[in-house]
MMTF fields as JSON, N, C-alpha, C and O atoms, coordinates in Angstrom:
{
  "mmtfVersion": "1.0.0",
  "mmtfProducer": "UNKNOWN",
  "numBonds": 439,
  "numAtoms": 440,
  "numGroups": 110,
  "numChains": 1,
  "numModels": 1,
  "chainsPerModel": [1],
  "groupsPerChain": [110],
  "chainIdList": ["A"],
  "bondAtomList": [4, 2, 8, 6, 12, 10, 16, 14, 20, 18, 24, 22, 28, 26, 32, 30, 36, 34, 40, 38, 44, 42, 48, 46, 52, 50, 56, 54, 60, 58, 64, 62, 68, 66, 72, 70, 76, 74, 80, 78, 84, 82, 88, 86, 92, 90, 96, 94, 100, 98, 104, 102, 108, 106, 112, 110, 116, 114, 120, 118, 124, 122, 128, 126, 132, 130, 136, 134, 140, 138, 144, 142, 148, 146, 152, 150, 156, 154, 160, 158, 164, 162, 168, 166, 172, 170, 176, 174, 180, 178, 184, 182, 188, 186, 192, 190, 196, 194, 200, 198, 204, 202, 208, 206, 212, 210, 216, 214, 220, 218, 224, 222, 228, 226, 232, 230, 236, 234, 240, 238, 244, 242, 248, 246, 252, 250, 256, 254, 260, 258, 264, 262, 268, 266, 272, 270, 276, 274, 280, 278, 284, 282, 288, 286, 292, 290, 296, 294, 300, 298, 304, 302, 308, 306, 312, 310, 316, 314, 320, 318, 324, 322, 328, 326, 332, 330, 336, 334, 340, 338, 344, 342, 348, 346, 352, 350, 356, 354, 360, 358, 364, 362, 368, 366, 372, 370, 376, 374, 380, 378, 384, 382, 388, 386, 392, 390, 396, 394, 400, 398, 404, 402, 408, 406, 412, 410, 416, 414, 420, 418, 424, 422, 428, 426, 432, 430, 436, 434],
  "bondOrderList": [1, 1, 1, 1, 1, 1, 1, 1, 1, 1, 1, 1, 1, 1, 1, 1, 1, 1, 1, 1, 1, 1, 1, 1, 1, 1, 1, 1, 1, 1, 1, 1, 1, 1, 1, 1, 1, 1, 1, 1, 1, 1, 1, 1, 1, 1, 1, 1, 1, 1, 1, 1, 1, 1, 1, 1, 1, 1, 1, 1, 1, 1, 1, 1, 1, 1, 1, 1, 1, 1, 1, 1, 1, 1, 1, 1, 1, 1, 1, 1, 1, 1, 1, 1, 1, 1, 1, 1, 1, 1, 1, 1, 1, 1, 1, 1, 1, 1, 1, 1, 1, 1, 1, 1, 1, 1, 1, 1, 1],
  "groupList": [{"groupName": "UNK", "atomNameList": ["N", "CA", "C", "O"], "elementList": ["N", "C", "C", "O"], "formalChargeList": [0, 0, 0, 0], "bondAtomList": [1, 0, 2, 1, 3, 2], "bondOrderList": [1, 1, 2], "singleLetterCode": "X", "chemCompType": "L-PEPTIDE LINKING"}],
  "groupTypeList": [0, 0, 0, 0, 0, 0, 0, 0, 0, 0, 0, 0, 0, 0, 0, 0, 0, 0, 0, 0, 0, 0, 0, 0, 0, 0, 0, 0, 0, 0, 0, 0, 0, 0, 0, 0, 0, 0, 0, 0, 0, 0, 0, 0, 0, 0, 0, 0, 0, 0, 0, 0, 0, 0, 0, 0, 0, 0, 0, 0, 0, 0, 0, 0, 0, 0, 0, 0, 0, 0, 0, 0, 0, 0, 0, 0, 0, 0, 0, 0, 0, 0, 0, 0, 0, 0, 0, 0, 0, 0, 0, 0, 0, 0, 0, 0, 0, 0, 0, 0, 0, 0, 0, 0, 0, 0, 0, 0, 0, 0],
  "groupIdList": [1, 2, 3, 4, 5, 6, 7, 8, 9, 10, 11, 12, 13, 14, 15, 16, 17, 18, 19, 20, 21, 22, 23, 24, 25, 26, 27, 28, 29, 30, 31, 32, 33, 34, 35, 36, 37, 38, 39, 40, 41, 42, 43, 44, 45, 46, 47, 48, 49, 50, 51, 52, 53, 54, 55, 56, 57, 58, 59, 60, 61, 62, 63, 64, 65, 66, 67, 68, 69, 70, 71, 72, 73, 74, 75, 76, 77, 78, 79, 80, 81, 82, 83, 84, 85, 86, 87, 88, 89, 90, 91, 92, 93, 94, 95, 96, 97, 98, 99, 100, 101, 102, 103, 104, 105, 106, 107, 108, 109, 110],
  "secStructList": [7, 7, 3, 3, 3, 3, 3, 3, 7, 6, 6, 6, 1, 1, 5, 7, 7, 1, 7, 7, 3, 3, 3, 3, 3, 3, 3, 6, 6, 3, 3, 3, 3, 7, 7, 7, 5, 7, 7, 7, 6, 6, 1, 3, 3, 3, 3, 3, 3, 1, 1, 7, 1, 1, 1, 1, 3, 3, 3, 3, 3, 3, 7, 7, 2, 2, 2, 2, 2, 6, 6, 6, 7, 7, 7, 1, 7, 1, 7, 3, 3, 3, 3, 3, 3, 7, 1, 7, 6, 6, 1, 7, 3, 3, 7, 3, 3, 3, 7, 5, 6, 6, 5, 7, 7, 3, 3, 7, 7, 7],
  "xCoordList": [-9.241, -9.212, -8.397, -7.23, -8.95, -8.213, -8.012, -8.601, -6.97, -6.305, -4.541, -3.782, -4.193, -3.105, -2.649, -3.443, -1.442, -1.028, 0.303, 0.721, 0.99, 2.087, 2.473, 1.395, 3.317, 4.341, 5.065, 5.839, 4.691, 5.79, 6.221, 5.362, 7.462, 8.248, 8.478, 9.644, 7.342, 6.536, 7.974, 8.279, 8.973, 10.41, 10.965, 11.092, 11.492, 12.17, 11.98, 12.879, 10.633, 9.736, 10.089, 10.412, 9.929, 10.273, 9.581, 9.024, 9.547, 9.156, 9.612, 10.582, 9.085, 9.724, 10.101, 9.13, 11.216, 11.446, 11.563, 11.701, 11.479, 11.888, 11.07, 11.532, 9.77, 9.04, 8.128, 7.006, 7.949, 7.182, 6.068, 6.118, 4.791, 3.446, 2.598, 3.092, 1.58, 0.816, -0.78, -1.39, -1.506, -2.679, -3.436, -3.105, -4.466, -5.281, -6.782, -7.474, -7.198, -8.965, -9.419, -8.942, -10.624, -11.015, -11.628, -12.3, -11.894, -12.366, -12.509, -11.569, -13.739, -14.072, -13.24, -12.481, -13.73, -13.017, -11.302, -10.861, -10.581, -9.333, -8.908, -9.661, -7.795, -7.116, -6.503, -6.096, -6.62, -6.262, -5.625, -6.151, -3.965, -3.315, -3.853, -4.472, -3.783, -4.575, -3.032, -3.199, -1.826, -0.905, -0.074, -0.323, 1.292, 2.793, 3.457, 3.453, 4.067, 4.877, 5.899, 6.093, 6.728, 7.77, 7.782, 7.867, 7.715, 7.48, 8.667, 9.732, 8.279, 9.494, 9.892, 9.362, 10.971, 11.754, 10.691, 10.918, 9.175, 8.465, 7.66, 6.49, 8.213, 7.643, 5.859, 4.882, 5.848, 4.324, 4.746, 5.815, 3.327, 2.803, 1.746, 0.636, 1.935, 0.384, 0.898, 2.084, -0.349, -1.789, -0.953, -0.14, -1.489, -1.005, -2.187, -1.852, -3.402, -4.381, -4.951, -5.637, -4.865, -5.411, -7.548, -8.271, -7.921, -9.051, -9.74, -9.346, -10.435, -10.873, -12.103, -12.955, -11.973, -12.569, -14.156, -14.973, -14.565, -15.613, -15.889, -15.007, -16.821, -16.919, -16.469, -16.713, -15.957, -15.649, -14.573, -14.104, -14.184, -12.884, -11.35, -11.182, -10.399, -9.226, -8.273, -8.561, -7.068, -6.136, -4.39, -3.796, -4.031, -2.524, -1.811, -1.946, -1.18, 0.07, 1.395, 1.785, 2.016, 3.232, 4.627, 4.75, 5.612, 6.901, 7.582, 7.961, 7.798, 8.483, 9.521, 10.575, 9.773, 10.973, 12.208, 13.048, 12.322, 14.037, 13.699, 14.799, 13.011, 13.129, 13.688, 14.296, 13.433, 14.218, 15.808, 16.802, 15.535, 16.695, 18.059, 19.093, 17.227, 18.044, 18.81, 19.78, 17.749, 18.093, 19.087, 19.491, 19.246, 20.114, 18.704, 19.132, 17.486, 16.969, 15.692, 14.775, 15.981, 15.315, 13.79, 13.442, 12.93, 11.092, 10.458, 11.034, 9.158, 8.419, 7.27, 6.912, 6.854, 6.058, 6.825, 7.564, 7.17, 7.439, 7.071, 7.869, 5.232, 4.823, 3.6, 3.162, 2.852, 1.427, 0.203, 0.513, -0.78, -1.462, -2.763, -2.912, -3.55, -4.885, -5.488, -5.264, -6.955, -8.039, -9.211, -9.37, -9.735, -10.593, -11.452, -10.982, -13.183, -13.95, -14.247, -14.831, -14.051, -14.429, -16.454, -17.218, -16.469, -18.458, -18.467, -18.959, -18.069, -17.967, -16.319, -15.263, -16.408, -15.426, -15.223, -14.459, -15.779, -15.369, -14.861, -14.477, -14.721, -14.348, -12.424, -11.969, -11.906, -10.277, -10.353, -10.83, -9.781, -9.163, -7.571, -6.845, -7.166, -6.202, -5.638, -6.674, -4.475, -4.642, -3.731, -3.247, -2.877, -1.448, -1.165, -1.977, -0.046, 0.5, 2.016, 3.077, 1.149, 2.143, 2.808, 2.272, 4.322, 4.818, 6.038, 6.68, 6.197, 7.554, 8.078, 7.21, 9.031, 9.235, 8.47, 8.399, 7.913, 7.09, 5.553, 4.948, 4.82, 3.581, 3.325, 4.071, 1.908, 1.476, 0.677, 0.709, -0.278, -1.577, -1.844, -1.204, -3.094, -3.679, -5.31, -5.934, -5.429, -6.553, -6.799, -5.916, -8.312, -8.541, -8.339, -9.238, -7.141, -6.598, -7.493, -8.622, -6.792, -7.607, -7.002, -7.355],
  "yCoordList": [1.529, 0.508, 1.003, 0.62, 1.908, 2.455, 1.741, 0.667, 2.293, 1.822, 1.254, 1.962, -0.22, -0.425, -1.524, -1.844, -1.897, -2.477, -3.151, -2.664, -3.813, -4.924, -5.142, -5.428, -5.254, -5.423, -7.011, -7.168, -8.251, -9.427, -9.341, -9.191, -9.407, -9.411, -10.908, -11.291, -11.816, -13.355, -13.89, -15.045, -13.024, -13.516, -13.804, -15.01, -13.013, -13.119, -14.042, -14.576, -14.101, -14.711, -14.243, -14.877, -12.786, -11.692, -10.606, -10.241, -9.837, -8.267, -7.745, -8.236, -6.946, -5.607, -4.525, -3.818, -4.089, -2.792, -1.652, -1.626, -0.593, 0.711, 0.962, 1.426, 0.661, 1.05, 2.625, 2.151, 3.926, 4.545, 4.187, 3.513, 4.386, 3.953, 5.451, 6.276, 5.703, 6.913, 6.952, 6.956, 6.987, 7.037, 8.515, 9.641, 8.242, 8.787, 9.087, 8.372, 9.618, 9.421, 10.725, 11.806, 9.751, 10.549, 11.373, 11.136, 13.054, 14.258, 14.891, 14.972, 15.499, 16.78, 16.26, 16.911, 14.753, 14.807, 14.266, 13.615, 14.799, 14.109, 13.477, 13.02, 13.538, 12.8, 14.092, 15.208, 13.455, 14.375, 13.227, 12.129, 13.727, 12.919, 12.805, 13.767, 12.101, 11.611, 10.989, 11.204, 10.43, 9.523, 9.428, 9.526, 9.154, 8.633, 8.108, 8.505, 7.09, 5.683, 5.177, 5.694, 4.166, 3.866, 1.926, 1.8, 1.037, -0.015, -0.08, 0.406, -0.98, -1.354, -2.615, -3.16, -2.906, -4.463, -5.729, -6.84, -5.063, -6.711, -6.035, -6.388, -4.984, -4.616, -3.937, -3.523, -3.977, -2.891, -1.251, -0.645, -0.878, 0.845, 0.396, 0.17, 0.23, -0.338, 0.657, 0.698, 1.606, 1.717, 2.929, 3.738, 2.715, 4.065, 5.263, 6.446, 4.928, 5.95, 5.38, 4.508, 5.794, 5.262, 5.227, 4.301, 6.499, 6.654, 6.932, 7.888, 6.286, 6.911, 7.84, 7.876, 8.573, 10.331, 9.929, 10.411, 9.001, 8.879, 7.354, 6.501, 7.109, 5.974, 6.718, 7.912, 6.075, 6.724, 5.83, 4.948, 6.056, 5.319, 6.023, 7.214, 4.883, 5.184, 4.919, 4.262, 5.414, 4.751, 4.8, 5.624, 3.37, 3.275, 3.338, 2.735, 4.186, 3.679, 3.368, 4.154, 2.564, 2.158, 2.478, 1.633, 3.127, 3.264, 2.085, 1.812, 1.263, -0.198, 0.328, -0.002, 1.036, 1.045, 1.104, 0.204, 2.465, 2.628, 1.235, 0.925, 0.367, -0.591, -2.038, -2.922, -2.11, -3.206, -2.786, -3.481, -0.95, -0.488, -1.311, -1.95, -0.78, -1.183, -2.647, -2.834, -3.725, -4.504, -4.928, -6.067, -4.101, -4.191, -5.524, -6.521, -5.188, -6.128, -5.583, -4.82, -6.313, -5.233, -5.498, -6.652, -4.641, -4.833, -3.78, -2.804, -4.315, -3.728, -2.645, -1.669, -3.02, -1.83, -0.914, -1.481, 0.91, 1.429, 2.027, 2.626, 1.911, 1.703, 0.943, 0.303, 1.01, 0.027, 0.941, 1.806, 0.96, 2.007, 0.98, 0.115, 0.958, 0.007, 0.941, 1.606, 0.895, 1.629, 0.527, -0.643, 1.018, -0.129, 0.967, 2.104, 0.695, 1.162, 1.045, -0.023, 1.935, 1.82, 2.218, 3.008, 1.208, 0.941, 1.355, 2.475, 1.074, 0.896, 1.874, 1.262, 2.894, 3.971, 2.697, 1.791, 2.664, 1.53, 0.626, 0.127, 0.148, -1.768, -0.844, 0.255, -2.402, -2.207, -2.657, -3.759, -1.666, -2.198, -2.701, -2.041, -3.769, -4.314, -3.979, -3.977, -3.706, -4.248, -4.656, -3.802, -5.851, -6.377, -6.247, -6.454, -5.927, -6.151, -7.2, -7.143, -8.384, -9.161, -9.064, -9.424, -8.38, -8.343, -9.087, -9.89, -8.688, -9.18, -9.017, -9.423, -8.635, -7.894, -7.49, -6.295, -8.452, -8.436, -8.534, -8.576, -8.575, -8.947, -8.304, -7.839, -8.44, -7.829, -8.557, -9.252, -9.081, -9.02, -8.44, -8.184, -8.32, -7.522, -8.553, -9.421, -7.863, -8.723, -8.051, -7.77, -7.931, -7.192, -8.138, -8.831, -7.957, -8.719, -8.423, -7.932, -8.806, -8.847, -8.247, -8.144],
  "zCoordList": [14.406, 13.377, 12.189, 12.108, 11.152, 10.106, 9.035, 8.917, 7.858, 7.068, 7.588, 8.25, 7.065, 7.247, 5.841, 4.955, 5.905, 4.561, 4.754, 5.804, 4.41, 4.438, 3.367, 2.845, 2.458, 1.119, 1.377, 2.321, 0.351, 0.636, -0.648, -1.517, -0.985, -1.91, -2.624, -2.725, -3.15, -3.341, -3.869, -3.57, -4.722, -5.03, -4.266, -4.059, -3.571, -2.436, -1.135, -0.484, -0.918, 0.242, 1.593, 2.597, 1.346, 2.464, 2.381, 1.346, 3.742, 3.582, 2.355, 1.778, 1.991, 1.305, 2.035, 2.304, 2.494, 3.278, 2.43, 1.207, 3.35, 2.483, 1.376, 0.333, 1.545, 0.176, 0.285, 0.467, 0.287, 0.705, 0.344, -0.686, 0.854, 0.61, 0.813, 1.581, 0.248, -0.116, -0.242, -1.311, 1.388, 1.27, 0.621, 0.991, -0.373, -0.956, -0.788, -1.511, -0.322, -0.314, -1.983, -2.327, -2.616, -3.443, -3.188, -2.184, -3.917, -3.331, -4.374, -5.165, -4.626, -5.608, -7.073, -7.79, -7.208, -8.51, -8.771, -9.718, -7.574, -7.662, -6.283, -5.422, -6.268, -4.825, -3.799, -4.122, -2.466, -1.374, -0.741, -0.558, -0.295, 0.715, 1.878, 2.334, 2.307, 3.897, 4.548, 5.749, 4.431, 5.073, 3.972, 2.77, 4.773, 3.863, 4.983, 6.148, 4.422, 5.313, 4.623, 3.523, 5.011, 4.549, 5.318, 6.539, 4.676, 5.297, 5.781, 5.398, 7.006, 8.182, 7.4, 6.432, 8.104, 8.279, 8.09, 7.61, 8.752, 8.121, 7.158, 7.009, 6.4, 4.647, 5.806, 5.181, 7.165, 7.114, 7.257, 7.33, 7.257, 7.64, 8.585, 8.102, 9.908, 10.333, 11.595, 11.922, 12.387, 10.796, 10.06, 10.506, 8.764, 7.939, 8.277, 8.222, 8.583, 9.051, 9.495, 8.963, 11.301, 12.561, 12.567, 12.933, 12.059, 11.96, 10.274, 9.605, 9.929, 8.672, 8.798, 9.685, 7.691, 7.613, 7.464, 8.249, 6.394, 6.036, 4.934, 5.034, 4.143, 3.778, 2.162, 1.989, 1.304, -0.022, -0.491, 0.229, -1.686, -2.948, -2.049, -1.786, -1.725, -1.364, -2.346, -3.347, -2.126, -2.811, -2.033, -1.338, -2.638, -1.868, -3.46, -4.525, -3.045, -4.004, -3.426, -2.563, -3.674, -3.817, -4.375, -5.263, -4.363, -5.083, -4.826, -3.688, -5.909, -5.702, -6.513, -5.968, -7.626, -8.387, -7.562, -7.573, -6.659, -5.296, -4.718, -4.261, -4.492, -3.855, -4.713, -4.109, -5.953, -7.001, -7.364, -7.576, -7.331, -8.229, -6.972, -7.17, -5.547, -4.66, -4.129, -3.396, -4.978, -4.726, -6.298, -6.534, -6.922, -7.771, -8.96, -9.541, -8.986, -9.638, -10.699, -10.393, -12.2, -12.955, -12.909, -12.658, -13.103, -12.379, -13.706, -14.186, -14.079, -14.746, -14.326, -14.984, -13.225, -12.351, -11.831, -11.026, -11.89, -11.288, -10.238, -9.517, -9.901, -9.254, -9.156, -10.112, -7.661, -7.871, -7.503, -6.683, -7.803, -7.352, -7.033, -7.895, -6.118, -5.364, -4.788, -3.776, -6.194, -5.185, -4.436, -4.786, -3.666, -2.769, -2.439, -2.475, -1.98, -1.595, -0.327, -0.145, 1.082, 2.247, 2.104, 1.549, 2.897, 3.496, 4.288, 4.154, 5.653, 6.755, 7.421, 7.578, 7.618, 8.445, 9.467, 9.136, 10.452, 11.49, 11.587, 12.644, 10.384, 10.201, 9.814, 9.498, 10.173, 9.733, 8.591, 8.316, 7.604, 5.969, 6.255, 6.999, 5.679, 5.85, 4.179, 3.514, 3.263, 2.083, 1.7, 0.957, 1.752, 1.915, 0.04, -0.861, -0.026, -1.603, -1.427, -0.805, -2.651, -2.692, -4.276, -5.324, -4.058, -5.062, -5.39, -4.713, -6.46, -7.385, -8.783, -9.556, -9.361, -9.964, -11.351, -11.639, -12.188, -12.716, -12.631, -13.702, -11.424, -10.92, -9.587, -8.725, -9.712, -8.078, -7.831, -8.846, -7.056, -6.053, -4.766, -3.746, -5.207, -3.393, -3.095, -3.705, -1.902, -1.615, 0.098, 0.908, 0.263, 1.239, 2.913, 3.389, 3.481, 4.406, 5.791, 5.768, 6.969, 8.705, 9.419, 10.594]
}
């Protein structure tokens, strides 16, 4: 099941490609990498982490800046950072980020 995630670029009304993405699990106080990805052609990382470790606070971050600079388009987030709480190790976390250059949303996807 795992962690996985998808980038739509809500301007554009497309993937976002080429974005690296950066799973986090919280630990002793700070963050420990768990995964690093790079969205494909339909803007996913699926799965970015096939199995999860345990139930606890995750985090994705996002580098969107090489991805505006690239599209030659100016953006106020240089990056996005989404923490979410896993319950359930077993269940699939989905967490799609819908961006654009000034704005984000997320929302826990299927």
């Amino acid at each position: 099941m795992g962690i996985s995630t998808h980038i739509l670029d809500t301007s554009r009304g497309r993937p976002a490609e080429g974005v690296t993405v950066t799973l986090h699990a919280q630990q002793d106080g700070g963050w420990k990498e768990l995964a690093r990805g790079v969205t494909n052609a339909d803007g996913r990382v699926k799965p970015l982490l096939e199995t999860i470790p345990a139930a606890g606070v995750y985090r994705l971050s996002f580098e969107v800046a090489p991805y505006f600079a690239q599209l030659e388009t100016e953006s106020f987030y240089p990056s996005v950072s989404v923490d979410f709480r896993v319950h359930a190790p077993s269940e699939h976390y989905h967490v799609p980020l819908l961006l654009n250059p000034f704005g984000f949303s997320t929302y826990r996807g299927s």
